[in-house]
Steps between C-alpha positions, in 0.01 A plus 500: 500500500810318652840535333637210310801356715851492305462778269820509298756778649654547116328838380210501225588682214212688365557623121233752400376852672139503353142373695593130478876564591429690788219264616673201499835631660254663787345198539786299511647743765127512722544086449848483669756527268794730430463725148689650227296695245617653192389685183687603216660831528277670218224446730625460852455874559151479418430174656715447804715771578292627823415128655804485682323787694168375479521135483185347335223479640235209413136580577134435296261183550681267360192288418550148535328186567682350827515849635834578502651856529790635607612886538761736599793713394830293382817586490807392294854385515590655157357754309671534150545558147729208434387146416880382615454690839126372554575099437885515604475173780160426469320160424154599397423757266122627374502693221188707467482733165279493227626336178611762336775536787622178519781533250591804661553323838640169340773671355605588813440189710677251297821569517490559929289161479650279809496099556172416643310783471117398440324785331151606459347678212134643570317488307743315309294597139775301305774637712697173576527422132627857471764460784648182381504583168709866695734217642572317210618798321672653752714150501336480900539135637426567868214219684201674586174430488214742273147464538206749462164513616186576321375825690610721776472329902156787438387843337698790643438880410781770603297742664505860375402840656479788264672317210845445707571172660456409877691253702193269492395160305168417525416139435154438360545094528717256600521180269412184733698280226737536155596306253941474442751317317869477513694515135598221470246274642769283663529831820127479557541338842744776607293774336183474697672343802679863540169710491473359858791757603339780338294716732280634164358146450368476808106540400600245205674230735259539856182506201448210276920526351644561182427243217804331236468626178569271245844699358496881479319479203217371714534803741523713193188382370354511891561903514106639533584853405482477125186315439339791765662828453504467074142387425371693785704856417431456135165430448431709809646790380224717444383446896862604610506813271221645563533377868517863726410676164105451420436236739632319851522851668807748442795249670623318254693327777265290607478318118526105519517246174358210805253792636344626161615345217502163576131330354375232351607547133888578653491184660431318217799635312692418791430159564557427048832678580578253809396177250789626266737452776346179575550404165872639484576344828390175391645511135842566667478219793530717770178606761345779621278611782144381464196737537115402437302726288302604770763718678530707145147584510566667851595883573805339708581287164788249546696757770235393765612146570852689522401603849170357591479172339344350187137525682598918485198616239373892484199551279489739226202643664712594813802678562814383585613754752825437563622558102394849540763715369722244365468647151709492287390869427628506094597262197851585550515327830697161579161321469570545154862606427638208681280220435418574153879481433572216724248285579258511205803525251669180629174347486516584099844432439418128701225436295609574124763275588333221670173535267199612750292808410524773764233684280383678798837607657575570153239771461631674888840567355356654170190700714810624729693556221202773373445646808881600577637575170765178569533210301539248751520206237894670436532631842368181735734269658619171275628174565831558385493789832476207699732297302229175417474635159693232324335240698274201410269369745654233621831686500269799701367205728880369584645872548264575742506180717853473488644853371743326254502650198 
C-alpha cells in the first residue's frame, strides 16, 4: 500500500470515542494524516481516557474483496473532552456516534463551526438534516459543507478482555465502496472530492469508490442496518435467547443474527421491507441504492456486496464465518434501540405523509415495541427532528438540492 501524495497538513477532527470513532481516527492516522479525537465528557473516561497511553491499535481480517488491509498502533495529536478543542483549526471533521448522540455533539459543534470546514457524518442516519436544522436555530450562518454516508468505511468491534476494554479495534471488513451525499446537493462535488484526503476511505477510494447519493435522503434510505439487524433480531429472537442457554454451546459470545438467524423465511421479510423503501424513495423523487433479490436470500444479505461485491452470496446451508460473534447478544441492543427509533420510524412518519404502506416496517416498530416495554411509535425520531416536517414534496425536493428553505 503506497501513501497518497499531498495529504492535507490541517488536523482531522474525529468526534466520537466508541468502535467506529476510534476506527476511523486510527485509520486516518495509519493512512497519513494528523488526528484529533474527542468524546463527550460523560463518556470520555470510559471511552478514551487511557488512549493517549495506549494509542489504538487496529488489527482483525478486515475481509475485503481487493485485499486491502492495513494495521498498527496510532497515535493522536489531541485527545479530549471538548468538541471546541478537537475541531479548533481544522478543515475536515468525521463525526462517528450513533444517532442517539448526534444532538449531543451538534450542540456543541455549531457554534465553534469555522468557514470551510467540510464535515462528515457516518453513518449519517439523518444526521445532516439534524445538523442544519442545529444551525438554523442556533442563528449559525458559517459555509461548510454536510454530507453523510450510508454505513461505516467497515464493521469494527472494540475488543474486550474480561468485560473491560483493550486498546484494540478489530475490523471484521472493510467496505470496497459507499454511497454519500452533501446537504444541499449543490456541495456534492466538494463532498466526495474531500474523501480523497481522508486516510479511512482508503479501501473505499483504491476499491471500486464511493457512489452519489441522490440527496441525503437517498443515503438515508441507502443505510443497510435497519432492513438487517430489525427483521433479523426480531423474528430471530428465540435463536439469540436461547443461544448459550439450551443450544449453540455455553458462550453466548459467539451468537450471530447473519450466522444463525438469518434463513429463508427472514429473508423474505427483509427483501418486502426493502420494496417499502423502494416505494418511499420513489413516491418522494429521490433514489436509493439498488439490490437484487437474490443477495436477500443469502446468509451475507445485502452487507456482502458492502465488501465483496454484488456477486458476494453465502448459502443458508453454509456458514458465514466471519459474522461469528457479531451478535447483537439481546433485544435491547442498538440493532433494535436505534434503528427501530430512527430508521424504521422515519420510514413511517415518510410514508403516512407521502401515502405508501410500510406495512412491514410498520409491524418491526410495534414487535420492538412488545419486546422492550417502549413504545417506539411516541418515542422514534419524526420529521419535524429533522426539520422537513412542514414540507411538501416539491418543497422537500428544492430544500435538499439547494438548502433554501
Amino acid at each position: 500500500m503506497v501513501l497518497k501524495e499531498n495529504l492535507p497538513q490541517t488536523t482531522v477532527a474525529v468526534l466520537g470515542g466508541g468502535a467506529a470513532g476510534k476506527a476511523v481516527a486510527a485509520d486516518c492516522v495509519l493512512g497519513g494524516n494528523k488526528v484529533n479525537i474527542c468524546d463527550l465528557p460523560g463518556f470520555f473516561a470510559t471511552t478514551l481516557a487511557t488512549v493517549e497511553r495506549t494509542g489504538i491499535n487496529i488489527t482483525g481480517k478486515q475481509n475485503s474483496k481487493y485485499g486491502f488491509k492495513r494495521s498498527g498502533n496510532a497515535k493522536f495529536e489531541k485527545i479530549t473532552d471538548s468538541v471546541a478543542e478537537c475541531v479548533k483549526g481544522c478543515q475536515l471533521i468525521i463525526v462517528a456516534v450513533p444517532s442517539i448522540a448526534h444532538d449531543a455533539f451538534f450542540e456543541e459543534l455549531v457554534p465553534v463551526l469555522e468557514e470551510g470546514m467540510i464535515i462528515h457524518i457516518i453513518p449519517d442516519n439523518f444526521g445532516s438534516l439534524k445538523l442544519r436544522k442545529k444551525m438554523r436555530e442556533m442563528n449559525c450562518t458559517k459555509q461548510v459543507v454536510i454530507g453523510g454516508w450510508s454505513s461505516a468505511p467497515y464493521g469494527a468491534r472494540v475488543v474486550k478482555e474480561g468485560g473491560v476494554m483493550t486498546s484494540e479495534i478489530g475490523l471484521i471488513y472493510r467496505a470496497i465502496t459507499l454511497r454519500g451525499a452533501s446537504l444541499p446537493s449543490t456541495d456534492q462535488e466538494v463532498f466526495l472530492e474531500s474523501t480523497n484526503q481522508l486516510g479511512c476511505f482508503d479501501a473505499i477510494t483504491e476499491g471500486d469508490g464511493p457512489t452519489s447519493g441522490k440527496t441525503v435522503l437517498d443515503v438515508g434510505f441507502s443505510n443497510v442496518n435497519p432492513v438487517l439487524h430489525c427483521p433479523g433480531t426480531i423474528l430471530g429472537v428465540g435463536v439469540m435467547e436461547n443461544w448459550g442457554r439450551v443450544f449453540g454451546g455455553n458462550d453466548k459470545s459467539t451468537y450471530s443474527i447473519y450466522s444463525h438467524a438469518y434463513c429463508e423465511s427472514i429473508s423474505e421479510v427483509q427483501y418486502a421491507f426493502y420494496l417499502e423503501e423502494v416505494a418511499l424513495a420513489e413516491a418522494i423523487g429521490v433514489d436509493l441504492q439498488r439490490f437484487p433479490k437474490k443477495n436477500f436470500l443469502s446468509r451475507t444479505s445485502i452487507l456482502g456486496p458492502e465488501y465483496m461485491g454484488d456477486d458476494c452470496i453465502v448459502p443458508f446451508d453454509e456458514q458465514y464465518e466471519m459474522a461469528i460473534g457479531t451478535g447483537p447478544f439481546s433485544i435491547h441492543d442498538r440493532y433494535i434501540t436505534e434503528d427501530i427509533p430512527v430508521g424504521c420510524h422515519i420510514y413511517h412518519e415518510l410514508g403516512k405523509k407521502f401515502g405508501v404502506e410500510t406495512k412491514v416496517i410498520d409491524s418491526m416498530i410495534t414487535l420492538a415495541s412488545v419486546m422492550t416495554g417502549r413504545d417506539f411509535l411516541k418515542e422514534g425520531l419524526t420529521l419535524e427532528d429533522l426539520g422537513i416536517g412542514h414540507l411538501e414534496k416539491a418543497e422537500l425536493l428544492d430544500y435538499l438540492e439547494s438548502g433554501k428553505l
